[in-house]
KELUMLUM-262800 format. One line per 4 residues: for each residue x, y, z of C-alpha. Coordinates in pm, 1 decimal. Layout:
X Y Z  ...
END
This chain:
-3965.1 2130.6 -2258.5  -3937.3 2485.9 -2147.0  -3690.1 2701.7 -2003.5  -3804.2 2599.3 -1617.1
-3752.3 2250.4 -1702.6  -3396.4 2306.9 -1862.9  -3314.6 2486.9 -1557.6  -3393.0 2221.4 -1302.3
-3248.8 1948.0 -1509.7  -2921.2 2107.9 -1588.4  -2944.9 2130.3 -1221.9  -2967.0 1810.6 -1103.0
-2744.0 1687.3 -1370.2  -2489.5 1928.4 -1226.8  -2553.4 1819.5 -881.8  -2569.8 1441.5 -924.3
-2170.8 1479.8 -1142.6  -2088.3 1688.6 -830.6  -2144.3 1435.8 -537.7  -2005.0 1131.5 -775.4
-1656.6 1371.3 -818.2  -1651.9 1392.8 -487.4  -1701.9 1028.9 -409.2  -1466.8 956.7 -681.3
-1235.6 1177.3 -490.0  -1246.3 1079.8 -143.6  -1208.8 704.7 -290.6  -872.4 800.5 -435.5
-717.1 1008.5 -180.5  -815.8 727.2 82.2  -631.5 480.2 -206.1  -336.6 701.3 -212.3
-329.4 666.1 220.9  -367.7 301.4 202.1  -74.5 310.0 -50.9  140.1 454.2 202.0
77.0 270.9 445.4  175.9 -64.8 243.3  478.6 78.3 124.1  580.8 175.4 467.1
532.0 -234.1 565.0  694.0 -333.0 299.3  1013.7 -133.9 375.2  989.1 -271.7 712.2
975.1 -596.1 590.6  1239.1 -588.9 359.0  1455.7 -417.6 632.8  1399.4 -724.1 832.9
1443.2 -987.2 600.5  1813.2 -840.2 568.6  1847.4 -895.7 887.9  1759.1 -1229.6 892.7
1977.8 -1312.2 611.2  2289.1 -1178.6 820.3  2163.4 -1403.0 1123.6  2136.6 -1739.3 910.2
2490.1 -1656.3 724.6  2634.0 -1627.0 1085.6  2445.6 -1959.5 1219.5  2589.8 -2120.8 907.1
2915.3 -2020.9 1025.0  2904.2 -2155.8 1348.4  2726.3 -2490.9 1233.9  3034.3 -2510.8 962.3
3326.5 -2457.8 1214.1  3139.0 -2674.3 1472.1  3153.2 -2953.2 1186.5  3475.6 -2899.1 1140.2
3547.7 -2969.8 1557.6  3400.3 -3267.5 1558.1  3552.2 -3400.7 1186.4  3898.4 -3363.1 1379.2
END
């Protein structure tokens, strides 16, 4: 192989490693987006399941007192 042939392989070699970085890149950073935005619904739903749990504590409440009413 001579030197022109070196030349335009190294070249393509260095071309083709280039565009699969970048694809390799844009895949992560678009993984790292996606990532946020599950974290952010899981926060919400963990916010609202507290929420819930304060409701069905006070339902309980009221069901337990209005058990008690009618055991009198």
């Amino acid at each position: 192989m001579d030197g022109g042939w070196a030349l335009i392989l190294s070249a393509v070699v260095t071309a083709v490693g280039g565009i699969i970085v970048t694809v390799i890149a844009l895949f992560r950073k678009e993984n790292q987006e996606d990532h946020a935005v599950v974290a952010g619904m899981l926060q919400h739903v963990f916010s609202s399941m507290g929420r819930v749990e304060i409701k069905v504590d006070k339902v309980a409440d009221g069901l337990e007192s209005h058990i008690k009413e009618h055991k009198k």
